[in-house]
Backbone bond lengths (Angstrom), bond angles and torsions (degrees), N, CA, C in turn:
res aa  C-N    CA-C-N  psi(-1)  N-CA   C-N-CA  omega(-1)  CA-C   N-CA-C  phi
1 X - - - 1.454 - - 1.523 108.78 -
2 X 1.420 104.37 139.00 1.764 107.82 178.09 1.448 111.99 -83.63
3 X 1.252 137.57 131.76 1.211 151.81 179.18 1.655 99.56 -62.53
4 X 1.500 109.70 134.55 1.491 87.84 178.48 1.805 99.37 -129.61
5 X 1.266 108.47 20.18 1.893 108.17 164.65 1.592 104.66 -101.51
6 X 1.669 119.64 -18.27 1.326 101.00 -144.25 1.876 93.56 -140.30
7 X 1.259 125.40 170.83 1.209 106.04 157.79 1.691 120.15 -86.30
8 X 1.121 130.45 169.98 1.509 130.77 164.32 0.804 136.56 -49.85
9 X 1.133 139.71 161.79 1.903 135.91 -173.16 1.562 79.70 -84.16
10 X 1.695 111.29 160.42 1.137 124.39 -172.17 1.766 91.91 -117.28
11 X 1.693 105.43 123.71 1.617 101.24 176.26 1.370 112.24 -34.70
12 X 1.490 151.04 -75.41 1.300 139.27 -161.18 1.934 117.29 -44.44
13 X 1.491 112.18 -26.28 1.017 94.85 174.91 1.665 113.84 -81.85
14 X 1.044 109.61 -27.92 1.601 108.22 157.57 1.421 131.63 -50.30
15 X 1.452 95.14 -44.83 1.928 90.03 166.80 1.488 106.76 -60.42
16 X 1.723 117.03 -65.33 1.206 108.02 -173.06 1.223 128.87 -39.78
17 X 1.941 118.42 -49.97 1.645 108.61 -171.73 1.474 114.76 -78.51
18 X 1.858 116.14 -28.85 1.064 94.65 -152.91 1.578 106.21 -111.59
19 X 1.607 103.61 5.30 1.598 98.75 -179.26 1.938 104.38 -127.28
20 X 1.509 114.00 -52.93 1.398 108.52 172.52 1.500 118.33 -51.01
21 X 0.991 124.11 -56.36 1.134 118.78 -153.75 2.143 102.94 -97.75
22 X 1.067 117.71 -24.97 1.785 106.83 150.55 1.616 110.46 -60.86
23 X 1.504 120.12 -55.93 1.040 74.11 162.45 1.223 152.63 -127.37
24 X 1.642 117.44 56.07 1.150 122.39 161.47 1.529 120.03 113.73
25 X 1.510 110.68 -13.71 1.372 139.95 -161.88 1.766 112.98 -83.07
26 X 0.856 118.60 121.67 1.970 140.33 -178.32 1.330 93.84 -78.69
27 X 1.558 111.64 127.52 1.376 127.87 177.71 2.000 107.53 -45.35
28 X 1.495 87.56 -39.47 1.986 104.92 -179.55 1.779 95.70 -56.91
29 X 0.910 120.55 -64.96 1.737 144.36 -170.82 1.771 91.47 -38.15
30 X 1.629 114.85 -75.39 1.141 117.15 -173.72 1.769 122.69 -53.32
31 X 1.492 97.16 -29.58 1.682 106.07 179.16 1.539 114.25 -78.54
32 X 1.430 103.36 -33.68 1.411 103.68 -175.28 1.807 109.22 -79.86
33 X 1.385 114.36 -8.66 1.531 109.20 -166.94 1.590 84.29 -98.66
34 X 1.074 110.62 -45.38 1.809 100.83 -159.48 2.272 107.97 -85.11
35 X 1.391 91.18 -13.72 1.822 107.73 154.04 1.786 103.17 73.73
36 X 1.356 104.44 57.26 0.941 140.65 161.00 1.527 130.58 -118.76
37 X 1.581 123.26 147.28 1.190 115.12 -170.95 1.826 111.88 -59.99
38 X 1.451 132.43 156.26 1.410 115.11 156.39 1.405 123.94 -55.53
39 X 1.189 101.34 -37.33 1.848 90.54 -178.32 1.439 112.45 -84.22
40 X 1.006 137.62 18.70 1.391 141.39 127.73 1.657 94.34 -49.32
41 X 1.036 119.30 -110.22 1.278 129.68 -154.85 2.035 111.44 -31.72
42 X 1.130 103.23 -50.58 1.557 120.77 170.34 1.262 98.81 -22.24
43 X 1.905 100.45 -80.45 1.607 119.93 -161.61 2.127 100.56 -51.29
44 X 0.939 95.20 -31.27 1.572 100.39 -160.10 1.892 95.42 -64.61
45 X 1.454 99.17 -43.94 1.694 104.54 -179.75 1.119 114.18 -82.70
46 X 1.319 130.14 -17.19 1.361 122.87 158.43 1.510 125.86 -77.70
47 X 0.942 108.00 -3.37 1.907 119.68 -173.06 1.357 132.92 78.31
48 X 1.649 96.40 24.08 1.742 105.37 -161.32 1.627 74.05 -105.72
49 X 0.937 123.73 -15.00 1.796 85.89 -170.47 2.273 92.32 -147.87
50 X 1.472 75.63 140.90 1.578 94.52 -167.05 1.631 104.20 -85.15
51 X 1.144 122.68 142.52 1.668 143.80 179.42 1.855 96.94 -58.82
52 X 1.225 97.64 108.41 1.816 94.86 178.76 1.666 102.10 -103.75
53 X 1.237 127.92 179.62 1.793 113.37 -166.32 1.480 101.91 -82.38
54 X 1.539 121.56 -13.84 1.486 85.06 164.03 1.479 127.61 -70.41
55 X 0.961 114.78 -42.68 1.550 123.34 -157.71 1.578 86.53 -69.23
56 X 1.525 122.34 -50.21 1.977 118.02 172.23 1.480 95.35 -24.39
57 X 1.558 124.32 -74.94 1.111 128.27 -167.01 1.343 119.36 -36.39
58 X 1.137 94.59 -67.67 2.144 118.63 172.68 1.729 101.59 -35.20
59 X 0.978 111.66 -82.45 1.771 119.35 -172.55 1.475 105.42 -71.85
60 X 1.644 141.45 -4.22 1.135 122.76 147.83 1.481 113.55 -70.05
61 X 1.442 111.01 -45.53 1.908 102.39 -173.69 1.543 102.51 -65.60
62 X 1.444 133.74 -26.64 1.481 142.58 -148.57 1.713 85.50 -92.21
63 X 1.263 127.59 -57.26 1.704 119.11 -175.18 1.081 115.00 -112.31
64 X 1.628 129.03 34.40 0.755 129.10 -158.87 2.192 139.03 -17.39
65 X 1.617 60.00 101.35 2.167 92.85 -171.71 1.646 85.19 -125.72
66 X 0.990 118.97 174.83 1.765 144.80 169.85 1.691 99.12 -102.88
67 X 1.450 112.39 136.01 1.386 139.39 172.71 1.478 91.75 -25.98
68 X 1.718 104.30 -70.27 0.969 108.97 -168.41 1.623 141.75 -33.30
69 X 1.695 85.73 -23.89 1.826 90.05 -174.67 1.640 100.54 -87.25
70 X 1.101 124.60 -44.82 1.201 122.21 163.34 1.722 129.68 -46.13
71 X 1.459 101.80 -43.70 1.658 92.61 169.13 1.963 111.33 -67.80
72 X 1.027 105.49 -44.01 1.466 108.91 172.17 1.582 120.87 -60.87
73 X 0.929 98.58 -6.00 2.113 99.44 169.69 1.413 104.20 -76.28
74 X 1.525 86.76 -41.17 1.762 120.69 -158.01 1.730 102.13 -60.38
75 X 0.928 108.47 -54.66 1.854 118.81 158.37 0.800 127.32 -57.13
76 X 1.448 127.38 -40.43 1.631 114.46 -162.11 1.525 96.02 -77.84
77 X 1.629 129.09 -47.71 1.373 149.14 -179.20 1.521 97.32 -49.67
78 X 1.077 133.25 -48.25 1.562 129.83 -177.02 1.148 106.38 -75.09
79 X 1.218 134.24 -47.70 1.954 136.06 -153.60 1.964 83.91 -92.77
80 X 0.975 123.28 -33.28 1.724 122.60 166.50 1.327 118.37 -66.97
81 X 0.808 122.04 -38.81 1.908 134.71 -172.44 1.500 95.42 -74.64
82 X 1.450 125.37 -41.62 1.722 135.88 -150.78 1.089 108.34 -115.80
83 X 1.455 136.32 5.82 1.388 132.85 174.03 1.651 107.16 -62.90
84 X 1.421 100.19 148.41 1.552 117.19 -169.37 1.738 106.22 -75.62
85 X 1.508 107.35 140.73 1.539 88.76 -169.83 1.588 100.46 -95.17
86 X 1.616 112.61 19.51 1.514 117.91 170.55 1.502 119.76 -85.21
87 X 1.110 153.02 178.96 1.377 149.54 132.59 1.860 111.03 -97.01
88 X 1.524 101.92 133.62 1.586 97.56 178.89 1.674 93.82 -128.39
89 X 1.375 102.05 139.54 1.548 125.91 -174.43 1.434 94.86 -64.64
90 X 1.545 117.51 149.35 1.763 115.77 158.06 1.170 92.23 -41.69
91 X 1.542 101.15 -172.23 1.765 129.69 148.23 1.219 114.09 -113.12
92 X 0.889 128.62 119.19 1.363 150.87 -177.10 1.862 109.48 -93.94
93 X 1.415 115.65 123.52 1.486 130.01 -168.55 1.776 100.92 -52.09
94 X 0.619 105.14 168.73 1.652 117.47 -162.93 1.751 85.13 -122.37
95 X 1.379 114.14 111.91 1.784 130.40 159.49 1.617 123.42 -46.35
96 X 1.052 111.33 97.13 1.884 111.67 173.79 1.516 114.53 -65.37
């Protein structure tokens, strides 16, 4: 579900609180096991850089989660961050 007061948690802070750091794991540690550069992983926990499906892939087999939960952080945080600050009416069918 999209948050609609606030923007989204951004995936990296999710890696950081709820999987690196329970358990115990160095951004270096996680890059070097799943064989990726660290600043991949860095940028990703700092919020400069968004989870694309490889790396989903990478940190689902690495903490074991499914791509999927990772591409879906990855969305909700983008389609939240980018909402229009307009409102646009449906369209409604035009009467014959």
């Amino acid at each position: 579900m999209i948050p609609s007061n606030r923007i989204a948690t951004h995936p990296g802070v999710i890696l950081l609180k709820e999987f690196l750091e329970p358990l115990g794991l160095t951004q270096k540690a996680l890059a070097t096991h799943v064989g990726i550069p660290v600043q991949r992983i860095n940028e990703v926990v700092r919020g400069k850089r968004g989870v694309t499906p490889e790396t989903a892939w990478l940190l689902a087999a690495a903490l074991r989660t499914t791509p999927e939960f990772w591409i879906n952080l990855q969305s909700v945080y983008e389609l939240s961050s980018s909402r229009p600050s307009y409102h646009v009416e449906p369209l409604v069918a035009a009467s014959m």
